[in-house]
Each structure stands twice: as structure tokens, then as C-alpha cells.
KEDOKE-783983 format. One line per field, with one value per residue (C-alpha): residue number from 1; x, y negated, z negated. Coordinates in nm, 2 decimals. Each point is the difference from the previous one (the first is absolute). Layout:
n c(NUM,...)
east c(X,...)
north c(Y,...)
up c(Z,...)
This chain:
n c(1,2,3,4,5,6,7,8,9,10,11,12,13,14,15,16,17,18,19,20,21,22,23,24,25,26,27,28,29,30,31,32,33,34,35,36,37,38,39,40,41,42,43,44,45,46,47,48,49,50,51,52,53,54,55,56,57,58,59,60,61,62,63,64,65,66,67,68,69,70,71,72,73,74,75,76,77,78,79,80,81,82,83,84,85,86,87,88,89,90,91,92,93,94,95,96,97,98,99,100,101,102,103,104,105,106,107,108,109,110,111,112,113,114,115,116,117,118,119,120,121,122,123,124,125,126,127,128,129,130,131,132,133,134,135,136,137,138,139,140,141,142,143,144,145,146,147,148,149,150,151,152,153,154,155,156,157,158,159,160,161,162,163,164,165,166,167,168,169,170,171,172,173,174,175,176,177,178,179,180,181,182,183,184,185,186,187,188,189,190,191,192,193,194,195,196,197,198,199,200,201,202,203,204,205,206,207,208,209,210,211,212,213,214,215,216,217,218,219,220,221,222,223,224,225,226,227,228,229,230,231,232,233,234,235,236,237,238,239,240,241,242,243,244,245,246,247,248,249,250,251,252,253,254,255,256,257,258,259,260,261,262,263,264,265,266,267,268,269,270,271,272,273,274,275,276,277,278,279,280,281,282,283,284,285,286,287,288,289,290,291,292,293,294,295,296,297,298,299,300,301,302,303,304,305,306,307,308,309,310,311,312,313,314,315,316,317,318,319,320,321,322,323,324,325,326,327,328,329,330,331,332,333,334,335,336,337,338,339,340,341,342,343,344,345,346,347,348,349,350,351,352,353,354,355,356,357,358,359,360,361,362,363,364,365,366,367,368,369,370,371,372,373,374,375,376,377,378,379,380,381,382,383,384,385,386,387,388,389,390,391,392,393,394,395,396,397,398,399,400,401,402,403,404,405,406,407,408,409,410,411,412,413,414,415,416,417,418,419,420,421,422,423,424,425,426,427,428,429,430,431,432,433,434,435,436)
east c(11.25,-0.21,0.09,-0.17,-0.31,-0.04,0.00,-0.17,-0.34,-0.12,0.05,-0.20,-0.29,-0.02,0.03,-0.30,-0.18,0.01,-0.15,-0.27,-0.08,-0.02,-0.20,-0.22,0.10,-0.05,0.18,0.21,-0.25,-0.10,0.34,0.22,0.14,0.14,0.10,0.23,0.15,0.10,0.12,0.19,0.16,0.14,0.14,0.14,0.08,0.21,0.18,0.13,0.15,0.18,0.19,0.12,-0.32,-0.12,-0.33,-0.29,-0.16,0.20,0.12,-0.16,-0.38,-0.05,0.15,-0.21,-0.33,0.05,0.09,-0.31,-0.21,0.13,-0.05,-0.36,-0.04,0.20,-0.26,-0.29,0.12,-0.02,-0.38,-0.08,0.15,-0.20,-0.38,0.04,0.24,-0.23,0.25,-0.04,-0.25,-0.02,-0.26,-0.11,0.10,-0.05,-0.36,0.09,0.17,0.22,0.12,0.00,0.22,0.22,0.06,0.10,0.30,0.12,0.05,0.10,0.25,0.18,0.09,0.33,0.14,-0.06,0.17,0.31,0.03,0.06,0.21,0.18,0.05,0.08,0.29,0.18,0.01,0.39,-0.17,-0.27,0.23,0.16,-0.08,0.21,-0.21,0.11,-0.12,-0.34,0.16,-0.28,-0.06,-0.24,-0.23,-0.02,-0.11,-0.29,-0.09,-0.01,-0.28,-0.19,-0.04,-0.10,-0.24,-0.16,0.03,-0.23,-0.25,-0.05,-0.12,-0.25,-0.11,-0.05,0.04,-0.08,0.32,0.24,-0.06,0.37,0.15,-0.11,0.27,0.30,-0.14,0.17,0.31,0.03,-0.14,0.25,0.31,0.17,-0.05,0.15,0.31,0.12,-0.13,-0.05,0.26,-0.15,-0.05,-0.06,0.03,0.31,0.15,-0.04,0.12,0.33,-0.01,-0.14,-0.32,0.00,-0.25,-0.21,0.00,-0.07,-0.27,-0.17,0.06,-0.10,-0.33,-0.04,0.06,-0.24,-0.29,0.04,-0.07,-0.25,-0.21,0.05,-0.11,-0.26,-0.14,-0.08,-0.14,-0.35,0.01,0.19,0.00,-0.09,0.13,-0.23,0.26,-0.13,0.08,0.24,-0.27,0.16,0.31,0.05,0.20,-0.17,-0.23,0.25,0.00,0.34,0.10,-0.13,0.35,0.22,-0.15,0.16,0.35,-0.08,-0.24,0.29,0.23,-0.29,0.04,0.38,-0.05,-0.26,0.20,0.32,-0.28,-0.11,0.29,0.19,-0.27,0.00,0.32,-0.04,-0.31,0.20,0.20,-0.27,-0.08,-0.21,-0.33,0.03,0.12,-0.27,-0.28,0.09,0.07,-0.36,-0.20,0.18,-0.11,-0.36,-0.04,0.17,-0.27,-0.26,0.04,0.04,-0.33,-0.18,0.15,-0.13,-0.35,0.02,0.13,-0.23,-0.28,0.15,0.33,-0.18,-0.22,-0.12,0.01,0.06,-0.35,0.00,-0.26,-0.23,-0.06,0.00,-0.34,0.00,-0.03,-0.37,0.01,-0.09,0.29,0.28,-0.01,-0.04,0.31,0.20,-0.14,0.19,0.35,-0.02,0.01,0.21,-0.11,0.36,-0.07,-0.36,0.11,0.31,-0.24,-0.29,0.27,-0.07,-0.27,0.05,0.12,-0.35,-0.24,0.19,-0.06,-0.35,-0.05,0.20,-0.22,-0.32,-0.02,-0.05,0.25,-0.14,-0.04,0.35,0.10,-0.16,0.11,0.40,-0.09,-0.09,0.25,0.24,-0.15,0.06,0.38,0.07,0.25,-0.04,-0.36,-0.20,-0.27,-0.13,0.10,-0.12,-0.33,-0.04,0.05,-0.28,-0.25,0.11,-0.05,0.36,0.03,0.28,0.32,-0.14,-0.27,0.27,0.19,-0.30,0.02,0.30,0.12,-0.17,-0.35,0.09,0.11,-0.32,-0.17,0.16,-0.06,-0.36,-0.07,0.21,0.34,0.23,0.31,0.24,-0.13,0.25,0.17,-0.26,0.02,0.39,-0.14,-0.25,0.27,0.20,-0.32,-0.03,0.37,-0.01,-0.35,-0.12,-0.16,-0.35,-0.10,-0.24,0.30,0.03)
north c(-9.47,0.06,-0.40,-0.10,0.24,-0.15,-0.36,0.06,0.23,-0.31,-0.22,0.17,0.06,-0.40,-0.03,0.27,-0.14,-0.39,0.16,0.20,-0.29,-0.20,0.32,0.01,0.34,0.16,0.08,-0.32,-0.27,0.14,0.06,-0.27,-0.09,0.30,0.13,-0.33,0.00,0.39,-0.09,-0.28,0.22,0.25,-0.23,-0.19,0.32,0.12,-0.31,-0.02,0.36,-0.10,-0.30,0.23,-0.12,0.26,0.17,-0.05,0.32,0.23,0.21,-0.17,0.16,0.03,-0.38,-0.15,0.13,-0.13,-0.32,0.03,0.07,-0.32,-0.18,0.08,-0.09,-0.29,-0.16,0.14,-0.27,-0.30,0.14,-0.01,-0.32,-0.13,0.16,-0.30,-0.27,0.12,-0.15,0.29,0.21,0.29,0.04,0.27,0.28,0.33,0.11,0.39,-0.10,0.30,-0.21,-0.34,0.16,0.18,-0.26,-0.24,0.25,0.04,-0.40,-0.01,0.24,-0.21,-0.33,0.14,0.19,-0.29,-0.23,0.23,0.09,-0.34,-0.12,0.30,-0.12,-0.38,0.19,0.06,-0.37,-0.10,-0.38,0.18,0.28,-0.28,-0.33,-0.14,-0.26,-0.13,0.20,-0.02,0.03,0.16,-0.01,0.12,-0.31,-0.01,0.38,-0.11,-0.29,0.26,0.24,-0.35,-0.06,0.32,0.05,-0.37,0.08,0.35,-0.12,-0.38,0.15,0.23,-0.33,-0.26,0.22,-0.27,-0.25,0.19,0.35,-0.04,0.04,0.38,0.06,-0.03,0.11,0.34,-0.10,-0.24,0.29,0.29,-0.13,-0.10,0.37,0.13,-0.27,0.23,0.33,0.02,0.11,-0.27,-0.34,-0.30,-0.19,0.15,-0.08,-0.32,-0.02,0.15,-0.29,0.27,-0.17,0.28,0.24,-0.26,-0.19,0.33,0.10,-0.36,0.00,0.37,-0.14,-0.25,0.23,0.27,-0.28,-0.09,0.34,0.06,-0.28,0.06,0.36,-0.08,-0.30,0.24,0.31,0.04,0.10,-0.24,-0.25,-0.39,-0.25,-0.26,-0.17,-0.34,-0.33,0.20,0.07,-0.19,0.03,0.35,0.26,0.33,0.05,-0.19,-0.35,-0.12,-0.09,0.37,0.12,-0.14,0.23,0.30,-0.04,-0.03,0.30,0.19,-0.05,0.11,0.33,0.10,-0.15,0.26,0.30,-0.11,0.01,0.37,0.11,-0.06,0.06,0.35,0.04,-0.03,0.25,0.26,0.00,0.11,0.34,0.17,0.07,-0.35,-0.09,0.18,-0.12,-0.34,0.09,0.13,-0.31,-0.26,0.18,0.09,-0.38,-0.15,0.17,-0.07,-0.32,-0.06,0.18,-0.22,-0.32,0.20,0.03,-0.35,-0.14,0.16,-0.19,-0.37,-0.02,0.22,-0.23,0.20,0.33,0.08,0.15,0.20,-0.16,0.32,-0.16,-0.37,-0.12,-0.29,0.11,0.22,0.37,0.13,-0.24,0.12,0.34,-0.12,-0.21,0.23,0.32,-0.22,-0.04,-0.31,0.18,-0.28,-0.37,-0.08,0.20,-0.17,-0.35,0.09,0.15,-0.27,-0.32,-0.07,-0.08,0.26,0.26,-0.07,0.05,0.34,0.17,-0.13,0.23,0.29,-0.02,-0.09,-0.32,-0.34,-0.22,-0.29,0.26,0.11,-0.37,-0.07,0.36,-0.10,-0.36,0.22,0.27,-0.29,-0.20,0.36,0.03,-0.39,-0.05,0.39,-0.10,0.34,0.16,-0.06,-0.30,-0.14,0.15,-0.24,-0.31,0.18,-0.10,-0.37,-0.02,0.07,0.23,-0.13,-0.21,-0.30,0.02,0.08,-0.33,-0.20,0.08,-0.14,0.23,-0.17,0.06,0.33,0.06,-0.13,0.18,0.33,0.00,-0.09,0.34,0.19,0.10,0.20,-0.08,-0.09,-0.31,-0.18,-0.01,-0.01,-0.33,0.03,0.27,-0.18,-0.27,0.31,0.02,-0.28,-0.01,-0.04,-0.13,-0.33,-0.21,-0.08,-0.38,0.14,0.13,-0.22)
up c(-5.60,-0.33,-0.09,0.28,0.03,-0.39,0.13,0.29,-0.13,-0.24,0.27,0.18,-0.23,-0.08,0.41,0.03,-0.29,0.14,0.31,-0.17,-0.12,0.28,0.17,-0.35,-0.04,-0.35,-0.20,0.08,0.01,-0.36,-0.13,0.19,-0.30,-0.15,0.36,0.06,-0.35,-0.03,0.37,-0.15,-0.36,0.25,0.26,-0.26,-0.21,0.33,0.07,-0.35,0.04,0.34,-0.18,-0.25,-0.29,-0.23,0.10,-0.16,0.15,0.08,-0.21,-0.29,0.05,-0.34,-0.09,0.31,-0.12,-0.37,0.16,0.21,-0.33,-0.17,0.26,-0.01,-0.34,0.03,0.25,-0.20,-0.25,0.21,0.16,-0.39,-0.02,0.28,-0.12,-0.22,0.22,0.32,0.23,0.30,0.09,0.26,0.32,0.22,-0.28,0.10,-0.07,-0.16,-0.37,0.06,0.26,-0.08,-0.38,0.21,0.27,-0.31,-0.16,0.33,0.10,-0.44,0.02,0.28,-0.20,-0.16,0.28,0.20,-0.25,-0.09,0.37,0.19,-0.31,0.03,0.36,-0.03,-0.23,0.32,0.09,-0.10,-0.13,-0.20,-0.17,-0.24,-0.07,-0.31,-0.23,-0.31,-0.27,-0.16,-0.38,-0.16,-0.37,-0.28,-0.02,0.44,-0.09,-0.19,0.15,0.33,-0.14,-0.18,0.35,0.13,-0.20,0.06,0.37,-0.06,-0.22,0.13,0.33,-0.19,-0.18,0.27,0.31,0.22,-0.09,-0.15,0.31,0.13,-0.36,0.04,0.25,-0.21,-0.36,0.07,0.04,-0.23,-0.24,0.07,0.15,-0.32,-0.14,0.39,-0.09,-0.32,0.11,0.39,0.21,0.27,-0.12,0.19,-0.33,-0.05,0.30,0.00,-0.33,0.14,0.32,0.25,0.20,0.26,-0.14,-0.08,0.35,0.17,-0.20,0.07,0.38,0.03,-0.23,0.28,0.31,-0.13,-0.06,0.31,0.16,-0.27,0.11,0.37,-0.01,-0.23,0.23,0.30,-0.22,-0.03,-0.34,-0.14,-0.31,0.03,-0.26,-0.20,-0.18,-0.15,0.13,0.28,0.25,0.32,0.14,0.04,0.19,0.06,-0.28,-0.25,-0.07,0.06,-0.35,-0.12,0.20,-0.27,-0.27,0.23,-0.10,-0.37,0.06,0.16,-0.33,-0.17,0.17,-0.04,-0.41,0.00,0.16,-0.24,-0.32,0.11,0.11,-0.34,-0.22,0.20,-0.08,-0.36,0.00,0.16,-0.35,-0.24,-0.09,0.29,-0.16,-0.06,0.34,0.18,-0.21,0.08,0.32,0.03,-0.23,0.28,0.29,-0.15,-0.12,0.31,0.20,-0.20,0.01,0.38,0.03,-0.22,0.19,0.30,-0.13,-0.09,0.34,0.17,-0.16,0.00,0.21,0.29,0.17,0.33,0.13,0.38,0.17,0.34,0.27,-0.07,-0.35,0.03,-0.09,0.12,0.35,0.06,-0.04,0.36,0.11,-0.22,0.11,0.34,-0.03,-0.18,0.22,0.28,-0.17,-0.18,-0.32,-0.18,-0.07,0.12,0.33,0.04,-0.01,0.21,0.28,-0.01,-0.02,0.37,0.16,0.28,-0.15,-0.27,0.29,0.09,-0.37,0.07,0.26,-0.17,-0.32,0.14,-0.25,0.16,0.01,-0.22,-0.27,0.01,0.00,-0.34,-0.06,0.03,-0.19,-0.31,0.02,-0.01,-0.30,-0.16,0.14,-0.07,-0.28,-0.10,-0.14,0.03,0.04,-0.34,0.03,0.30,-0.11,-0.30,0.26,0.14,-0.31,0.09,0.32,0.17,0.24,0.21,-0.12,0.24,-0.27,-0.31,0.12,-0.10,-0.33,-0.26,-0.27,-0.27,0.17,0.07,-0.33,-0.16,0.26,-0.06,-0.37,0.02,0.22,-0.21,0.14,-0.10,-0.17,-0.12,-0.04,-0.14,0.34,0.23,0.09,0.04,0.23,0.18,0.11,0.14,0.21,0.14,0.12,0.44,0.00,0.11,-0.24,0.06,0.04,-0.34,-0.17,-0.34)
């Protein structure tokens, strides 16, 4: 009976969290992301017990939380990575900092339980458990040829971000996994040195399956991050173009090269003296968090791009009216533009607000410029200063012009990928005729 209430309580808080959504109910339209994949960790987490897997929860609070911790670090290190590659960037943030910091460890600390979890559960698939290759036959100069290459794939991207971005995903690997092979008890390098592919295959698929959800739970969030990776703008699925899902499976390897690294170099910590022990103990956590909050500080600034406003404090609609509209239960841009979307149902709020309906017309037109593409208030407020109030008025412009437009009134940053940015804006509009 317990197995089942365990499976069955995060399926249904991703079931009541997809509704809230759909209802635009807080705190799931706000936190979509981190209700679905805590939902997904625990469903996962209780399947894995009922084939006879090892738990990654229970029982193991103290192991789960430390996995939770790296976890947050280790994507810290790829939002550093990307202050400089620029290659995502997040929308309709939370507007309290508190918030927006704390709403980013929770969806960070998900990445390795979600990782470890499903591999754990492709485990239990008799084709998956062992795959026999013939073996890799690793040697001394493949060794340092393996971290030459590493470190060409961490510092090329930091060089020429814009062509060499996709060496980024496999520097870490590259980087540690030779030092996991001789000291690790979990190697993927070492098992395919010994003709065992399995590990490896699972970790890639499980790579693959949780990109997939990733995107998918990401695409209907409101707060949720949009991708401007160069010369991959079309073609895409969700938010992601469709060539970005390849770098999920390397990403995924990544992850368990990461949790073999820490967990042996734990291991070897927990044999020096204690003062010793605990002061390093201390330095990593102290640095570790340091760190993350400076890449916070910095995100906020350049990978943040737009902050989610309530109707009561959109300025782009006239003061009288916001109170009126919000006053009457359309106290969400999402729930304004969901109300006024037919024509009917438009003259009826009319009536219950006391505005006229052509003014709630042009009304919805600019609350959806702001809600287009995750643009913003703050946003939509610089089109403003050019003339663009609506996104029939946007599509007349082509990101170059808008670019050149932008920087000539003074908008903010970063402006090294603004125009990767602005093309992101003009996604599901029709060019104008004038577009050139």
C-alpha cells in the first residue's frame, strides 16, 4: 500500500500542477517547472524501488541532499559558461529576487536526480543491463590526448563562443573521466575499456528522455528559458532547435562523470585527519556557494531578459484602467488576453469594467506585444520609444532595424545578444511587405 501511495502522490501533484496551469493558478503557473520535475524524481524514484533499484531518497536523506547541492553547482557552471556563449536566456522571471534565486536552486537541484533516476530505471530493461562491445584498450598517450582535448573544448568556446558553443558540452568529461578510470569506483571509461557499453547507452538515452521532458515542461511554463543559439534558429521543437537535442545525451554523461569525480574524491577526503577534513569540508561548501551566488548576481543582469508583471502594474495600459481590470479578476496578463480573445466575451468585460470596448481592444493588442515571446514589460516599453505598440507593428520591423533602433535609444543589455534576441521576437509574426 505504501508503494503505491509513493507512486501515486507525485502523480498527482504534476496532474494538479498541469491543471493549475491550465486554470493559471499560482503557485503553478509560476513554478510549473519545478512542480513537474520534483513530480517526475519521485515517480521515477518510486518505480525504481518497485523493480527492486536502489532508492535515491529514501533512506539516503543525507546522500540525496549532497546530490541535490552538486547538482546546483554543477549547473551554475554551464549558466557561467553561457554569460559568455549567451546561447539561452530566461522570460517572465519572478519579480521578488528572493524568488526568482530560490525558484532557480529548486529547478538546479533537479538535473542529477533526474539523470541518475531514469538511468537507474532503463537499468531494469534486460537489453539495456549489458551490451558487450569490443574493448576501448586505453593507453597513456589516448590519456593525454583526452584532457588536450578537454581543455581545447573549455577554452575554445570562451574564445570564439559563437563557432566553437557546442564544444562546451563535453569539455567536462573529457577533463575528469580519465582520473574517475584509475580512481572512481564508476567509470564509463572504464567500462568500456572492459567491453561493457551498458552504462554508457543508458546514461545517453536517459540524457535524451530527460531533454525531452525538459523541453516539454519548459515550452508551456511561463517562466521558462528561450534558446538563441547561432545559425540554429529554425527548425525547432518546443523551445529547442532540433539539433540542440543531441547535446542532451553527451550532457547526461556529463552528469554521472561528475557524480563518479565527487563521489571518489569524497572518498578520499574522508581519509585525512578531521580538522583537516572539516576545514575542507567547510572552504568547499563556503566557496561552492559563493560562487553560485555571484553567477546569480550576474544572470540576473545578462541571461534574465524579462520579469513577469501583474495587470495592476503593466504600464502600458492607463492607470484608472489597470485597477479597473484587475479590480474585476483579470489580475494576470495571461488571464486578460484569455478573457478579451473573443469578440463576445470582449464586449461583456466592457460592461463589467465600465471601459469601452475599443479601448480594451487596443488594451489586449499591448498586453500581448508584452506577453509575445516572453518580451516584458520593460521590454515592450522600449518598442514603445520607436513606435511599437502592438506585434502587427513589431512585424514591420527586421532584427537588424530593431537592433539599430534599440541601441540608438539606449537599451539595456546585454548587447552582445540582443540581436540574437530580437530574432527570438520576431518568431510567429508576419513579415510586413516593409520588412527588409
Amino acid at each position: 500500500m505504501l508503494g503505491r501511495v509513493d507512486l501515486l502522490l507525485p502523480l498527482a501533484a504534476l496532474a494538479i500542477a498541469t491543471l493549475g496551469l491550465a486554470l493559471l493558478l499560482e503557485p503553478f503557473v509560476s513554478w510549473y517547472f519545478q512542480w513537474a520535475w520534483w513530480s517526475y524524481i519521485f515517480v521515477v524514484d518510486a518505480l525504481n524501488r518497485r523493480l527492486g533499484a536502489p532508492s535515491l531518497v529514501r533512506g539516503r536523506t543525507r546522500e540525496f541532499l549532497r546530490l541535490c547541492g552538486l547538482s546546483v553547482v554543477l549547473w551554475t557552471f554551464f549558466e557561467a559558461l553561457n554569460l559568455r556563449l549567451g546561447n539561452w536566456y530566461y522570460v517572465m522571471d519572478h519579480p521578488w529576487l528572493v524568488a526568482r534565486w530560490l525558484g532557480g536552486l529548486v529547478a538546479f537541484a533537479t538535473v542529477l536526480p533526474a539523470i541518475l533516476g531514469t538511468e537507474s530505471l532503463l537499468s531494469r530493461v534486460d537489453r539495456l543491463r549489458h551490451v558487450p562491445v569490443s574493448p576501448l584498450r586505453w593507453s597513456r598517450s589516448r590519456e593525454i590526448a583526452c584532457l588536450f582535448t578537454g581543455f581545447a573544448c573549455l577554452l575554445l568556446p570562451l574564445a570564439w563562443p559563437d563557432l566553437f558553443f557546442p564544444l562546451a558540452w563535453g569539455s567536462v568529461v573529457l577533463l575528469l573521466e580519465p582520473w574517475n578510470r584509475r580512481h572512481a569506483h564508476r567509470s564509463l571509461l572504464r567500462d568500456l575499456d572492459a567491453g561493457e557499453a551498458g552504462p554508457f547507452l543508458r546514461t545517453l538515452l536517459a540524457g535524451l528522455l530527460c531533454g525531452l521532458l525538459w523541453e516539454f515542461w519548459n515550452f508551456w511554463a511561463r517562466t521558462k528559458w528561450v534558446y538563441t543559439v547561432p545559425g540554429f534558429e529554425e527548425l525547432k521543437v518546443f523551445e529547442m532547435p532540433l539539433v540542440g537535442f543531441l547535446g542532451f545525451p553527451p550532457f547526461a554523461v556529463e552528469c554521472q562523470t561528475v557524480i563518479s569525480f565527487t563521489e571518489a574524491w569524497r572518498e578520499r577526503v574522508l581519509g585525512l585527519p578531521r580538522a583537516r577534513r572539516r576545514a575542507l569540508r567547510v572552504g568547499t561548501i563556503v566557496g561552492a556557494l559563493a560562487a553560485t551566488l555571484v553567477v546569480f548576481a550576474a544572470a540576473d543582469s545578462r541571461t534574465v531578459d524579462s520579469i513577469y508583471t501583474p495587470v495592476e502594474r503593466l504600464e502600458v495600459l492607463p492607470v484608472p484602467d489597470r485597477g479597473r481590470l484587475a479590480a474585476s479578476g483579470l489580475r494576470s496578463p495571461d488571464a486578460l488576453l484569455r478573457a478579451l480573445s473573443a469578440e463576445d466575451e470582449l464586449q461583456e468585460w466592457s460592461v463589467r469594467t465600465g471601459i469601452p470596448a475599443e479601448a480594451l481592444r487596443a488594451h489586449r493588442e499591448r498586453v500581448a506585444l508584452v506577453m509575445h515571446r516572453g518580451l516584458g514589460q520593460d521590454r515592450a516599453q522600449e518598442l514603445v520609444l520607436l513606435g511599437i505598440r502592438t506585434r502587427d507593428e513589431l512585424a514591420a520591423w527586421s532584427p537588424e532595424r530593431l537592433v539599430a533602433a534599440l541601441r540608438a535609444t539606449g537599451a539595456r543589455g546585454p548587447d552582445r545578444f540582443l540581436e540574437r534576441r530580437a530574432r527570438v521576437w520576431l518568431e510567429g509574426l508576419e513579415e510586413s511587405p516593409d520588412q527588409r
